[in-house]
VOGU-3710 file (C-alpha; in Angstrom, 3 decimals, decimal comma):
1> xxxxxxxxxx> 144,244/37,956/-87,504  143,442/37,994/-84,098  145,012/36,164/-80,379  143,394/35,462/-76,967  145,241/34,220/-74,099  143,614/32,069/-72,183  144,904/29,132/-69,232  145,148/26,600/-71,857  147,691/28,582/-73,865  147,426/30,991/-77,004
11> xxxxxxxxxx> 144,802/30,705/-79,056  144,920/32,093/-82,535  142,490/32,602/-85,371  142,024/35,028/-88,376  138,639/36,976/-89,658  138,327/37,840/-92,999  135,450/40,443/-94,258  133,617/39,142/-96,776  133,037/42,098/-98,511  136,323/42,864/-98,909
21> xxxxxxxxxx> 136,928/39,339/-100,681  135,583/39,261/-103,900  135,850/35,134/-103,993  133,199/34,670/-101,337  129,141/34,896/-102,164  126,518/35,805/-99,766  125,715/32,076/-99,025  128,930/31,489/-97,372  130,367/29,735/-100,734  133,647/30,057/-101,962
31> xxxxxxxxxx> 133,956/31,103/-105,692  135,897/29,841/-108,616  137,238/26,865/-108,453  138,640/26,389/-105,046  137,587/26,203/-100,823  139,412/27,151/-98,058  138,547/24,802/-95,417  141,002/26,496/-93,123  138,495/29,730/-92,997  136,577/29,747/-89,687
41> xxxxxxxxxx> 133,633/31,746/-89,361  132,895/34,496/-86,794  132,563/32,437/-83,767  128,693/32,081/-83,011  127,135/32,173/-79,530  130,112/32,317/-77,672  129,728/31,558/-73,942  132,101/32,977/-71,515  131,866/31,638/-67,987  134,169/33,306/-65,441
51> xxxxxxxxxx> 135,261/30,593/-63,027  137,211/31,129/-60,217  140,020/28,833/-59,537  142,812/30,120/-57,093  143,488/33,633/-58,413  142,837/32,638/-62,491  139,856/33,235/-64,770  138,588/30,512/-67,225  137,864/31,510/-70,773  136,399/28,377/-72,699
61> xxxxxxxxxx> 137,096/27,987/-76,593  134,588/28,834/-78,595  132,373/26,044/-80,063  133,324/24,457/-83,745  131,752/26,031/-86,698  130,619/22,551/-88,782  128,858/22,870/-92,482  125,699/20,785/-93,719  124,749/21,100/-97,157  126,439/25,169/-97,728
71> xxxxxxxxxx> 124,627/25,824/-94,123  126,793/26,825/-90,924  125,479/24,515/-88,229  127,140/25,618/-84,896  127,681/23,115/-82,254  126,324/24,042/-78,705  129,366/25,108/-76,006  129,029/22,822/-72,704  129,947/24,728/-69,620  132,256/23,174/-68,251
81> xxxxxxxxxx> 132,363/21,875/-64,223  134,403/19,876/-63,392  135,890/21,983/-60,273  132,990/22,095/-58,655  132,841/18,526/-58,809  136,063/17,455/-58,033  135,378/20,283/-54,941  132,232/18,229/-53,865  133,690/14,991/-54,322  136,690/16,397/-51,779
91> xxxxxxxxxx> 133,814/17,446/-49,575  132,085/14,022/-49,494  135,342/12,325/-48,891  136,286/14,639/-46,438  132,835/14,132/-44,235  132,973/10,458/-44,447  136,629/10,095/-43,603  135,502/12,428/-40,377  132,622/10,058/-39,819  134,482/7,388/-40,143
101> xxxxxxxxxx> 137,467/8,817/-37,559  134,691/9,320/-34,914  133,295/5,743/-35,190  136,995/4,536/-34,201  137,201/7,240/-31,485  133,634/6,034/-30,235  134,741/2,906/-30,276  137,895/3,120/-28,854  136,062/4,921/-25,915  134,103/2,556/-25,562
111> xxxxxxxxxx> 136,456/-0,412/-25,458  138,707/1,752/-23,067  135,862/2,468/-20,705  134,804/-1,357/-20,802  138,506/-2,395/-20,208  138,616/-0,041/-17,469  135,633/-1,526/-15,885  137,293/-5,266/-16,273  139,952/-4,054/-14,998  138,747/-2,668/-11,395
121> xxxxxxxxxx> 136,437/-5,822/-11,240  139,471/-7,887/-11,370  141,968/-5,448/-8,772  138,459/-5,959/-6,420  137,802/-9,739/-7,044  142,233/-10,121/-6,909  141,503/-7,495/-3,317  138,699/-9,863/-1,836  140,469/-12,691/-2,513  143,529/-11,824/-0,526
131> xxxxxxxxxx> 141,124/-10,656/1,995  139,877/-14,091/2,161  143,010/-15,963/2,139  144,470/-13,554/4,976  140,909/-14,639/7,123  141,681/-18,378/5,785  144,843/-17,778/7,072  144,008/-16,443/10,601  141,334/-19,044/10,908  143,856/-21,324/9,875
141> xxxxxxxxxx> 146,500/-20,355/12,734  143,667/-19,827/15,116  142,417/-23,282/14,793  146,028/-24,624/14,977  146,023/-23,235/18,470  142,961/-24,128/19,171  144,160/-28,019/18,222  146,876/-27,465/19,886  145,128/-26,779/23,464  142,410/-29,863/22,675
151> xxxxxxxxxx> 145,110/-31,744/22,622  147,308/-30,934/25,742  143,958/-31,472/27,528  143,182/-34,647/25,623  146,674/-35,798/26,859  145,694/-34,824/30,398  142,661/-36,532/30,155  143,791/-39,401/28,831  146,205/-39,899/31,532  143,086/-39,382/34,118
161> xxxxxxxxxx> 141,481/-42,325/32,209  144,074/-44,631/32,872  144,351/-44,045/36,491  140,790/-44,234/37,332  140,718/-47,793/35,230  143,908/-48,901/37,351  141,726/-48,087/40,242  138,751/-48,994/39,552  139,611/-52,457/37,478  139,059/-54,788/40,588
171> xxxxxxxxxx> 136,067/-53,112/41,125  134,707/-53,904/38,006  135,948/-57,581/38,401  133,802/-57,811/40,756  130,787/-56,490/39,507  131,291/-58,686/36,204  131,133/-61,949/38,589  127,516/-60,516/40,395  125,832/-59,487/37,040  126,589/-63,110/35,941
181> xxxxxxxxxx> 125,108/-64,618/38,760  122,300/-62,012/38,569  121,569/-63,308/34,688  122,077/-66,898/35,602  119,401/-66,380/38,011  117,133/-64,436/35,412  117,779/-67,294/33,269  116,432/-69,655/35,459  113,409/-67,666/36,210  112,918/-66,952/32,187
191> xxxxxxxxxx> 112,924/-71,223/32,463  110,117/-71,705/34,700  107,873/-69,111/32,813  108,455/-70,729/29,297  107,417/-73,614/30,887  104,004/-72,441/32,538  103,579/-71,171/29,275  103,942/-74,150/27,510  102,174/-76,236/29,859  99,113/-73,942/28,837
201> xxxxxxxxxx> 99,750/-74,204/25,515  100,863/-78,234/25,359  98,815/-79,738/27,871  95,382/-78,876/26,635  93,661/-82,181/26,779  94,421/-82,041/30,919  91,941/-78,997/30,949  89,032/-80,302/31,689  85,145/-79,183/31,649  84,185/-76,079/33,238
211> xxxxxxxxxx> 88,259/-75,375/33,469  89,050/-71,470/32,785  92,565/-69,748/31,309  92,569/-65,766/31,945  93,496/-64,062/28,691  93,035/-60,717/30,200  93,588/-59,240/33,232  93,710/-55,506/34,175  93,467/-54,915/38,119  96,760/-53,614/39,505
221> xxxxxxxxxx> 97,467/-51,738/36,677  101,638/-52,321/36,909  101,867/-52,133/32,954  100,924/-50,883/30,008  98,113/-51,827/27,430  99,383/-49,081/24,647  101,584/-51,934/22,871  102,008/-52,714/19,586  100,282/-55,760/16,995  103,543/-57,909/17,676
231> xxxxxxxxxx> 103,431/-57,756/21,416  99,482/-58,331/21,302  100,458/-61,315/19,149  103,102/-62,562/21,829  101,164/-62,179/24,814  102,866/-59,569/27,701  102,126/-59,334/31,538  102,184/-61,758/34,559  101,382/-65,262/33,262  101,181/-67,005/36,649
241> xxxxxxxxxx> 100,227/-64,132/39,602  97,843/-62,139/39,983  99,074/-59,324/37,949  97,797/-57,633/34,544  98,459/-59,787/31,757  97,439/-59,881/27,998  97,846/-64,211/27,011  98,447/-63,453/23,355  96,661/-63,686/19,816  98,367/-66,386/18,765
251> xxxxxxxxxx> 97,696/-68,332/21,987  93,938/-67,353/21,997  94,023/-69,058/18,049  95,619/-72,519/19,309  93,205/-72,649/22,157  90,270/-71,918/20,668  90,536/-74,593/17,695  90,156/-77,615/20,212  87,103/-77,748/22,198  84,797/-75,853/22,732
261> xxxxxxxxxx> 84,822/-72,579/24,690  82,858/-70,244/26,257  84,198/-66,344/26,497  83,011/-64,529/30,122  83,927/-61,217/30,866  83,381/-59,323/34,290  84,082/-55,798/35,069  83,634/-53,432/37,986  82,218/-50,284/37,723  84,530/-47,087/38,709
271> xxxxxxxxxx> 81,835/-45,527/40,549  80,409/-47,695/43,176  82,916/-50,803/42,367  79,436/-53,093/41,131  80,589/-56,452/40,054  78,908/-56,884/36,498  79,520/-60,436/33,721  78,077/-61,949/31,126  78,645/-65,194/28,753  79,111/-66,134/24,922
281> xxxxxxxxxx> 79,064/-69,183/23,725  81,210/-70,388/20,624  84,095/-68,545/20,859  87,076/-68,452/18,693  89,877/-66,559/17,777  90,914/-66,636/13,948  94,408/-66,989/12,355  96,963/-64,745/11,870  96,841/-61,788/10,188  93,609/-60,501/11,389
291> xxxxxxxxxx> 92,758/-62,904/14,080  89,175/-61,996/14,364  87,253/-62,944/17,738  83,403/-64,646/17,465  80,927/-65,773/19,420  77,175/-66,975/19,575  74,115/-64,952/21,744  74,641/-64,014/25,302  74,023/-66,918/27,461  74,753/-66,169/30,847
301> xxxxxxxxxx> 75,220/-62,687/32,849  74,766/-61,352/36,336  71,864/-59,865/37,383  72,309/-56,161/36,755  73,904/-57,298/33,560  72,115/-56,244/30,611  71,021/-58,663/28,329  72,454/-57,189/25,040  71,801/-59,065/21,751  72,316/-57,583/18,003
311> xxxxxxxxxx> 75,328/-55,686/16,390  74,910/-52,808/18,146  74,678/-53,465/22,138  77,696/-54,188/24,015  80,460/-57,008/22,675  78,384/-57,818/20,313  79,141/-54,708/18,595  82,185/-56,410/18,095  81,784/-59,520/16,522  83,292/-61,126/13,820
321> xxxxxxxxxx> 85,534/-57,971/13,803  89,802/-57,899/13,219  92,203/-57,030/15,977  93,989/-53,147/15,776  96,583/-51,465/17,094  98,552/-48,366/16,986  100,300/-50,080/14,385  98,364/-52,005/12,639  95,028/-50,576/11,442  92,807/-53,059/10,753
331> xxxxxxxxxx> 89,582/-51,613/12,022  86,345/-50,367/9,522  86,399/-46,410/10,223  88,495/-44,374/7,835  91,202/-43,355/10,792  92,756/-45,822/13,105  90,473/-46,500/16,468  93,292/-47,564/18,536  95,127/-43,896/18,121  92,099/-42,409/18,561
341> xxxxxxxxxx> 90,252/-43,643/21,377  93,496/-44,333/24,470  96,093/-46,513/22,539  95,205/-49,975/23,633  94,337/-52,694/21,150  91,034/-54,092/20,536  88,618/-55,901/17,975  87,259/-52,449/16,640  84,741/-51,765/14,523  83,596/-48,073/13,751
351> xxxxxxxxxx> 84,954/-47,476/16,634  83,752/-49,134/20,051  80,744/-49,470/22,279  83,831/-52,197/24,756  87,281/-50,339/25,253  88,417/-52,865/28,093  92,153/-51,949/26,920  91,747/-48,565/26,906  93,362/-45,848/29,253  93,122/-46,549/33,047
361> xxxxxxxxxx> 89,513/-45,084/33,856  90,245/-41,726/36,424  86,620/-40,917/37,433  83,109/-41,377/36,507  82,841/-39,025/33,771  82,377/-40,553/30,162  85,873/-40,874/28,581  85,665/-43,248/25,677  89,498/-43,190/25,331  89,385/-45,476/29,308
371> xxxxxxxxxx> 87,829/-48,205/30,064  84,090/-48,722/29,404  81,581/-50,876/28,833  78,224/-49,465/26,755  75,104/-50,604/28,060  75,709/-52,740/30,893  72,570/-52,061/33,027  69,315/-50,833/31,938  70,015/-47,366/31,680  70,902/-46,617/27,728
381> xxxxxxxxxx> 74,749/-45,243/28,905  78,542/-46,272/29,408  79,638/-47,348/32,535  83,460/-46,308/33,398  85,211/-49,018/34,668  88,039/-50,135/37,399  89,249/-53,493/36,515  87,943/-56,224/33,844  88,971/-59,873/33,313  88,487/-61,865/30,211
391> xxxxxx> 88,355/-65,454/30,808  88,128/-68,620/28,091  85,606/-71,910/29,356  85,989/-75,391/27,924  82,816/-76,602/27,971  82,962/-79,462/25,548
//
């Protein structure tokens, strides 16, 4: 019998020489009439791996010696590994628990950095806003002071006030009692004109044959044409003198629908002051809101005048046409003629070939946006003008 020692304990097993035992054949079978299972064979193919672990070596057992049919069949020895394994499973566990401790020191990094950051942005935002409250504050006092001088000065001034009313109260009194008698008297004068102005409007069937009423004058030039579509409507100017006048849209309408009427204009030229007129027949003013002016063929004039007939010589370019202002564009061109050519209103068409409300005329030179008649002698060219008159006719 022989013993091994190995880390597992004592192993021990007994070899027996065949050929000394006279019970046991050549085949491995057991003689006469009995087997000793407990016999092992010699041990076949036995591996010995030397393992290191600590300071020990492994010896493995050697494999078990089955039989099949009389015939040894030996079973194959496994090395075996399982320190190596348990060593790489350590390693792999060690590796991802480092991994896995610097992700949390990465990300603890990280969210100390970004607190950090917060952190100053707050201290700065908390810093400018006690920066601002301590300039709020200054402001604050500075103003007070300020307030506090307006104030004093206020009261001073105040106290100024009421001694210069004291003084000048009876003053005042008395100027109260002359601007009333100054508007009674304006009333009385605002009177008389309404009723000139009525009479004119009232009173038509005293006008008799051959009788004229001015609705334009423009000789001493004391006001201005560049009015808008309600004061053309109205009527402006000096009714009853001598002075520049415009009678009124609306006035022109009333007239015109009783009777008959002939329209005469004169003008002077600016250059050598050359009285020149001429005549329509049938003329009318139509209602509100266009009030467009008509009239028949010329038929009357002086003797320079030009006898103009068709839509495109003199007034007559202007027939049948609506009145336009500044403010009120009523004309046929695409812009308004009364802005563009001086500011005065007019029956426009496309825009004028007569501007008698046009700028006051300044010298001889063609200026469409003054006064000027197209055509008026002979010659094909406008004649710059220094006064006009438009006068109304009853003649039936």
């Amino acid at each position: 019998m022989a013993s091994f020692k190995t880390s597992t304990g004592d192993v021990s097993f007994q070899l027996q020489n065949t050929e000394s035992n006279p019970n046991i054949n050549a085949d491995g079978q057991i003689s006469g009439n009995k087997r000793e299972d407990s016999v092992y064979e010699e041990s076949a193919n036995i591996e010995q791996d030397e393992q290191i672990s600590g300071s020990k070596y492994v010896y493995e057992e050697p494999a078990i010696t089955q039989r099949n049919g009389g015939r040894k069949q030996d079973k194959e020895l496994q090395p075996n590994n399982w320190p190596v394994k348990c060593f790489m499973a350590m390693m792999i566990a060690l590796v991802i628990a480092v991994v896995v401790l610097a992700t949390l020191v990465v990300v603890l990094l990280f969210l100390t950095i970004s607190l950090s950051n917060e952190t100053k942005k707050i201290k700065a935002q908390h810093t400018d806003a006690n920066r601002v409250n301590d300039d709020n504050s200054n402001r604050f006092t500075e103003n007070l002071a300020r307030l506090a001088d307006g104030l004093a000065n206020i009261s001073i001034k105040v106290e100024r006030v009421e001694s210069d009313l004291a003084y000048h109260s009876n003053m005042v009194a008395g100027d109260i009692a002359n601007i009333s008698t100054k508007i009674d008297s304006v009333a009385g004068d605002l009177v008389i004109i309404s009723s000139r102005i009525e009479r004119v409007e009232v009173n038509l069937e005293e006008i008799t044959l051959g009788q004229e009423i001015v609705l334009q004058r423009r000789k001493q030039f004391d006001i201005l044409f560049n009015r808008t579509f309600g004061e053309y409507e109205a009527g402006f100017g000096d009714f009853s003198g001598a002075g520049d006048m415009w009678l009124g849209l609306n006035r022109m309408h009333r007239l015109t629908q009783k009777g008959r009427w002939n329209l005469r204009v004169s003008m002077r030229s600016f250059s050598d002051n050359t009285l020149f007129w001429g005549e329509w027949p049938d003329f009318k003013i139509q209602p509100a809101p266009f009030y467009e002016i008509s009239f028949g063929t010329m038929v009357a004039k002086s003797e320079n005048m030009r006898n103009t007939t068709g839509t495109n010589n003199g007034l007559d370019y202007h027939n049948g046409m609506a009145f336009t202002t500044t403010d009120r564009d009523q004309d046929t061109r695409s812009g308004n003629c009364a802005l563009r050519y001086g500011g005065g209103g007019w029956w426009y068409r496309n825009c004028h070939e007569v501007n008698l409300n046009g700028r006051r005329s300044t010298s001889d030179a063609i200026d469409w946006h003054q006064m000027a008649f197209c055509k008026i002698d002979d010659g094909d060219r406008w004649t710059m003008l220094s006064s006009s008159e438009m006068r109304m006719i009853r003649v039936g």
